[in-house]
N, C-alpha and C positions, 0 to 999 in steps of 0.2 A: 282244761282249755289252754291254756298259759304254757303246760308242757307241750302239749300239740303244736302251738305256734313255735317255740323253742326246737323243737323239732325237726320244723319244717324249714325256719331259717338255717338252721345248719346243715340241711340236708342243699339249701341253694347254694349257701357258699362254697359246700363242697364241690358242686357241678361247676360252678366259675372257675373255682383253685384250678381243678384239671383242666378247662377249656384253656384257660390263659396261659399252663405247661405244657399243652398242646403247640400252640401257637406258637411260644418260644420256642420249644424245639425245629415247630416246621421254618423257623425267620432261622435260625440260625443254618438250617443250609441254602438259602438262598442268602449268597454271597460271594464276591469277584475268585474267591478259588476256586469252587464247585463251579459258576460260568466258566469258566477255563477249561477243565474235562468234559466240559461239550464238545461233541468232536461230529461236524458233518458224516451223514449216514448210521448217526445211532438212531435205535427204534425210540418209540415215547416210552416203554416200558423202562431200556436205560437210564432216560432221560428224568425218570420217574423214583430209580430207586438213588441217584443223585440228589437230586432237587425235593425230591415229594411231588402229590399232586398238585398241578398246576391249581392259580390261583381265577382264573379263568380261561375259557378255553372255545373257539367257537370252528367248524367245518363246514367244508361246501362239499361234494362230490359232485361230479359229472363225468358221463360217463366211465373209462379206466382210471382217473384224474378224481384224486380227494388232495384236498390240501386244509391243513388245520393248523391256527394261531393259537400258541399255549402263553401263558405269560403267570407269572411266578412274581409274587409282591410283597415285601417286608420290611415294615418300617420306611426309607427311603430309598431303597432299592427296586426295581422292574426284571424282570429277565422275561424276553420274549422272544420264544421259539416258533421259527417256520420249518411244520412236516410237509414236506407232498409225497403222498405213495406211504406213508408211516416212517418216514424218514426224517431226520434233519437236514435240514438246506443252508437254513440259516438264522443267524442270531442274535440278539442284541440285548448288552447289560445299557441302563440307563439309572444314575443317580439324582435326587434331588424330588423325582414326579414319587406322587403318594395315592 
């Protein structure tokens, strides 16, 4: 029973280890140099193998007209991208909001 439990605790801390080396990888490209090769009219897919997936992300569509807010968060940094059409338009790094 004792080895079972033994077990089992190491099989969580192993799933944390990797979750938390995830994470750090994904925080460290969101930051002011990666925002910089944001370049108006790249698709989210660019935008994606820069940055990773966004950290939230929300769409309207209407009629021909989609427009979607991505926003990319780590540690004290924000980056929040406007598509419309799948496009970038426009962008904003913010330091400090968590």
């Amino acid at each position: 029973m004792a080895l079972r439990r033994w077990s089992h605790l190491r099989a969580v801390i192993l799933v944390m280890v990797i979750c938390m080396s995830l994470v750090s990888c994904s925080s460290l490209k969101i930051s002011q140099e990666n925002f910089e090769k944001i370049q108006t009219g790249m698709s989210m897919a660019q935008v994606t193998d820069i940055l990773g997936p966004p950290t939230e992300s929300s769409s309207v569509d209407v009629a021909v007209f989609s427009g979607t807010v991505s926003k990319w968060k780590a540690a004290d940094v924000t980056i929040t991208i406007q598509f419309v059409n799948g496009k970038v338009v426009a962008k904003q790094l913010s330091k400090g909001d968590k």
